[in-house]
N, C-alpha and C positions, 0 to 999 in steps of 0.2 A: 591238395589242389594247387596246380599252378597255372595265376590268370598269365596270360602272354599280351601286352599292349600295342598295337600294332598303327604306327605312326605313318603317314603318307607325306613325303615332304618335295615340295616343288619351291624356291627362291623364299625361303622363310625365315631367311636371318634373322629376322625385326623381331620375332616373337618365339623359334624355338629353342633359344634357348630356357627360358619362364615355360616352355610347355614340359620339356627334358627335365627342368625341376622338380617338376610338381607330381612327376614320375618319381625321382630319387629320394622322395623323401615321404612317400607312402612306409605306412605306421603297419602294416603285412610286408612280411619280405619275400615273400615266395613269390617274384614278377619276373619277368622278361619284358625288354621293352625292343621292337624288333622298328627304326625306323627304316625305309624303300626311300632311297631319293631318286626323284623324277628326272635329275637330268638339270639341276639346281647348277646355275652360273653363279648365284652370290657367293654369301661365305657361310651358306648354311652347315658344309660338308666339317671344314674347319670345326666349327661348334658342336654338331652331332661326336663326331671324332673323341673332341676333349671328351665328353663321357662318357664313351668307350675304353676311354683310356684310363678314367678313373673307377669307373664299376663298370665287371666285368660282363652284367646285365644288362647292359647297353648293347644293340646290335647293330651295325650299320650295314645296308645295301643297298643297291644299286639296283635299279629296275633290269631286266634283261633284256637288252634289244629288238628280241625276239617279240616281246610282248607291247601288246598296243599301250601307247602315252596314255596317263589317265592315274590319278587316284583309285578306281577300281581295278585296273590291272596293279595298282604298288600293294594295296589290300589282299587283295586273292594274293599275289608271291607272300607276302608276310605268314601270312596263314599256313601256306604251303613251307614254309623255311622255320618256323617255329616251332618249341615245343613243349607247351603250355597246354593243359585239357580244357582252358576256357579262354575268353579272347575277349576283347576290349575296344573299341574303334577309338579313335583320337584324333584328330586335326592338328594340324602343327602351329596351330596357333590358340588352341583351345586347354584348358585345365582341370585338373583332378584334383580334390578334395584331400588333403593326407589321408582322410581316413576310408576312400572312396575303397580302394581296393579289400582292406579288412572289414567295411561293409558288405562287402557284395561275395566275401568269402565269408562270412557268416550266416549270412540269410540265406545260400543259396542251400537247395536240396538235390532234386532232381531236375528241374528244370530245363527248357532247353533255350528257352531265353527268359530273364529276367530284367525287366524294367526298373530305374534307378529316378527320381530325381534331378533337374537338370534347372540351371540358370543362367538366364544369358547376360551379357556383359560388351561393354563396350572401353571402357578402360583399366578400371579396376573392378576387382569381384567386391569390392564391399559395396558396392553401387546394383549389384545383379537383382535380377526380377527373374521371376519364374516364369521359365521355357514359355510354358501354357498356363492361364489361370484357370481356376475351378473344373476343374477335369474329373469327370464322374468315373471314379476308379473302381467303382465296383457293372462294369461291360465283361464281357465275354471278349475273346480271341477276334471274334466274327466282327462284332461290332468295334475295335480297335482297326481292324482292317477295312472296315467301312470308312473310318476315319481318313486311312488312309487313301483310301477309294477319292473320297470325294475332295483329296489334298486339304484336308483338315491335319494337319499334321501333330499329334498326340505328344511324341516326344522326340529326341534329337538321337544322332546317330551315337554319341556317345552315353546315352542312356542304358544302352543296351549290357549287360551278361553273358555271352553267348556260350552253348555248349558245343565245342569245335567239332566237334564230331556229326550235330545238327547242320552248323552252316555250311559244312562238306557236302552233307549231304542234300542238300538244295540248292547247292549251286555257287555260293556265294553268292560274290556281287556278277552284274552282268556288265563285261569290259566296254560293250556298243553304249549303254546309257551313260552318257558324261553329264547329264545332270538329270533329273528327279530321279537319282542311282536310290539312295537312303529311300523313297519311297516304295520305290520296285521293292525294290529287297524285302521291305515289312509286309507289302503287302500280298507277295509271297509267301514267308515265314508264316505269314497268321491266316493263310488259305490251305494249310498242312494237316494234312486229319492227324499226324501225328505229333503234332505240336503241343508239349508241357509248358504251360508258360503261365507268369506271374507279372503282377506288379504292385511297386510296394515302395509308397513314398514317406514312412515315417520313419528317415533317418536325416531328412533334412537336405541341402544341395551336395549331391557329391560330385558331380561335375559342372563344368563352365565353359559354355560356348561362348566365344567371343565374336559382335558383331561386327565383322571388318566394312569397311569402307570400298573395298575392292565389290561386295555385292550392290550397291550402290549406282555404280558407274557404272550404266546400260546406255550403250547407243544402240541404234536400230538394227546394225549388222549383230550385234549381239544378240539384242531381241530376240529377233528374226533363228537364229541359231538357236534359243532355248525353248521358243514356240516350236519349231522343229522336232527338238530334243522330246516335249509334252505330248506331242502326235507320237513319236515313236514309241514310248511308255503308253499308251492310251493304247496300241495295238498290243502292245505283248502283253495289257490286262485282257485283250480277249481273246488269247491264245492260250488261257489256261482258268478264265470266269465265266462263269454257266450266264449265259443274256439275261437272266434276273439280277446276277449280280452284278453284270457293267454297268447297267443304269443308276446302278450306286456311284458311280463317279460321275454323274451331274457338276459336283461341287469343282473338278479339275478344272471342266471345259467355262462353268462361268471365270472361274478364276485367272484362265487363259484368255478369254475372249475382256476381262479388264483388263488384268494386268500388261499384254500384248496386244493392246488396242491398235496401238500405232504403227502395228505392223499385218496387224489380220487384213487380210484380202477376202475376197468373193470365194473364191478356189479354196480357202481354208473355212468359211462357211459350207460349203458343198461337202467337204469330210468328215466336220462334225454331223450331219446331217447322215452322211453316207453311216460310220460308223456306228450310230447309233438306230438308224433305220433297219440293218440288219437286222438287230437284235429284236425289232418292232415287228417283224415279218415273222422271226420264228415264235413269236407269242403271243400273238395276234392284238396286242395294242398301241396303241399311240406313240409314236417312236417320242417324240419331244414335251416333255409336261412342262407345268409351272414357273420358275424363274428363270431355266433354262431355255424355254418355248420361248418365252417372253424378248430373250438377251438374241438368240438367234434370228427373231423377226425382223429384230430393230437392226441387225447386220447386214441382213438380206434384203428387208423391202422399206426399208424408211430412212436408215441414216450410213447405207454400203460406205460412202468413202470414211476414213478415218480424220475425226475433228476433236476441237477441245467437247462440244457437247455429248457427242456419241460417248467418251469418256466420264463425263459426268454421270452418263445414264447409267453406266455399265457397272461405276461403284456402288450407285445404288442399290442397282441390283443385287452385287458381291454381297454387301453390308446386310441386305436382306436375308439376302438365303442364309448368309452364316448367323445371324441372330436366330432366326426359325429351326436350322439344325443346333443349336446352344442350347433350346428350349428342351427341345425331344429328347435329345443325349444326356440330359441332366435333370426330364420331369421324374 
């Protein structure tokens, strides 16, 4: 088996080189490591290069022109220009484990995705905590995808195994989502009546998402840009989920209607509403239930403009629903 690691690099001088490391000195040698730069003005190209120049497993390219800006357009080329039978995602400022790869070449069998283990980190890994705490790893396919439904997010994009031949055939990534891309993708993948899949965390952390500072930094035009981004992920779950199963992403829309408080409007109350009313019409019930019903009202008919309290209310509500779904997913 040859894993292929497939690096997405936009202005990451500061950290790829420590991510290119942690590549070279994996304890399995049968890798590829295939980095896309984005179109990088620093001196990322410079540092990607020396590794190239030193192992001959090193690949650099250059997004194609042709192809839309974006982390998942450098992903899908990598894939497409590789020639690895399994694939690897990686952040270019994120880390592997030496032994990550010779893990995940051990366990795997058949699989068409295999879940690994993940810890996140903010400056050094000996300080990491685990991705997700107490994760009831013995769900089904279905109910991982529920997960992801409802933006509970199970694991990180670099968790993954992939069997290249699977992610071809679903599509990859989808190049229009520039962000909740990782979520599409899974909850896809785990909507597959053909899907083999596993998960299997006792070999410990074998990779490290680090948390940058750069996700942090949201002003309101960003905001506004990734609430956007959530509506358009919210439609392509119901261009391809039976209306029993969108109602399972309840969990996005409170998570949206917190976290993008200070950008929700009236007119994006109206779409959660519209969207989700559809699915109330084909199945004869109650389009809005429980904390959802509750966060919507207070949008609508009690607290429309955006304030510090409306905010308060809205965690609460967050903090709720995800304690109650904690309870269910791990009675």
């Amino acid at each position: 088996m040859k894993i292929s690691v497939i690096i997405p690099c936009f202005n990451n001088a500061d950290h790829i080189e420590e991510t290119l490391s942690s590549v070279q000195y994996q304890t399995f040698p049968e890798w590829e490591c295939m980095i896309v730069d984005d179109g990088s003005t620093d001196n990322s190209k410079a540092i990607i290069n020396s590794f190239c120049e030193s192992d001959e497993r090193f690949r650099y390219l250059e997004r194609p022109a042709d192809l839309l800006k974006g982390a998942n357009s450098c992903r899908n080329y990598g894939v497409k220009e590789c020639s690895g039978t399994h694939i690897i995602f990686l952040d270019a400022d994120d880390l592997l484990s030496t032994d990550c790869l010779e893990i995940r070449n051990s366990t795997k069998r058949d699989e068409d995705l295999l879940i690994f283990s993940t810890a996140h980190f903010t400056e050094s890994i000996k300080e990491a905590t685990p991705f997700i705490s107490g994760l009831n790893l013995n769900l089904s396919p279905i109910n991982y995808r529920d997960m992801f439904l409802g933006y509970w997010i199970p694991w990180h994009i670099s968790s993954g195994l992939w069997e290249r031949s699977f992610f071809e055939k679903i599509g990859g990534f989808d190049i229009s989502q520039q962000r909740f891309q990782d979520v599409e993708l899974h909850a896809r993948a785990l909507s597959s009546s053909i899907l083999k899949f596993k998960i299997d965390f006792s070999h410990g952390y074998s990779s490290y998402y680090r948390k940058s500072s750069f996700h942090t930094k949201i002003g309101l035009e960003k905001r506004r840009f990734i609430l956007d981004q959530g509506f358009l992920y919210a439609k392509k779950l119901k261009s391809f989920l039976k209306p029993q199963d969108f109602i399972k992403s309840e969990g996005l829309f409170i998570y949206l209607l917190f976290r993008f408080e200070e950008v929700f409007t009236l007119a994006d109350v109206k779409e959660v509403k519209r969207l989700f009313q559809t699915d109330a019409e084909e199945n004869g019930e109650s389009y809005l239930k429980g904390d959802l019903a509750v966060m919507v009202t207070i949008f609508d008919k009690i607290l429309s403009v955006p304030n510090r309290f409306r905010k308060y209310l809205s965690y609460i509500l967050y903090r709720k629903f995800r304690f109650t779904q904690s309870k269910r997913l791990n009675s």
